[in-house]
C-alpha positions as CSV (number, residue, x, y, z in Angstrom):
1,X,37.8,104.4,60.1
2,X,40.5,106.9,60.1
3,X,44.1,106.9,59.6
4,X,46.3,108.1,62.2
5,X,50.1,109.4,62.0
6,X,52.5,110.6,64.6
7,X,54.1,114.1,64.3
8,X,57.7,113.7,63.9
9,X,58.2,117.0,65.7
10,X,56.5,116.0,68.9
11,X,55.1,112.6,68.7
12,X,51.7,113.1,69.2
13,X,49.4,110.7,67.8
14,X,46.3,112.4,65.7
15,X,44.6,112.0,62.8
16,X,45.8,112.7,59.0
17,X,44.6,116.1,57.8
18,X,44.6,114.3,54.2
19,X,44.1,110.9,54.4
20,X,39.7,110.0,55.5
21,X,37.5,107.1,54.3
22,X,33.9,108.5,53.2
23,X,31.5,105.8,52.7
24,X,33.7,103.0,51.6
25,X,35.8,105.0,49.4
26,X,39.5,106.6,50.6
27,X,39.8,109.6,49.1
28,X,43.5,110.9,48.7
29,X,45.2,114.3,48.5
30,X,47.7,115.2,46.1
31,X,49.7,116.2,48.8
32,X,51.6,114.3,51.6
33,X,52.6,116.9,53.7
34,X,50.4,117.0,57.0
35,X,50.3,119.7,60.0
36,X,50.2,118.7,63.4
37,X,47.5,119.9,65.1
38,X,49.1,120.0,68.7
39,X,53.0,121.4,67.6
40,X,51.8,123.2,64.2
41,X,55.0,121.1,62.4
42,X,54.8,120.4,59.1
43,X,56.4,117.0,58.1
44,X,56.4,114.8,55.0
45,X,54.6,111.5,55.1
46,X,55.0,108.6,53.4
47,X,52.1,105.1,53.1
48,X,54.1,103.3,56.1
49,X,53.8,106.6,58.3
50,X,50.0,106.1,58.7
51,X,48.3,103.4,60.9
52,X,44.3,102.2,60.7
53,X,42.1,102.8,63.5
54,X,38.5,101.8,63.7
């Protein structure tokens, strides 16, 4: 399971830089700041910005 955000720069759907499950444990950054891997933008994230996929 990952979590997924869209860039607010370009809208591209892709997966949070900070945000991954390992096992059955989330494990969370400091940080909620994510780059965009397809625009390079760097926008501020909040916990209703990211989405669950399986």
């Amino acid at each position: 399971m990952v979590f997924m955000i869209k860039c607010k720069q370009c809208n591209i759907d892709h997966i949070s830089n900070l945000y991954r499950m390992d096992g059955h444990i989330f494990r969370r950054h400091f940080s909620n700041n994510e780059c965009c891997p397809s625009c390079g933008q760097v926008s501020k994230y909040n916990e209703l910005d990211y989405n669950f996929k399986l």
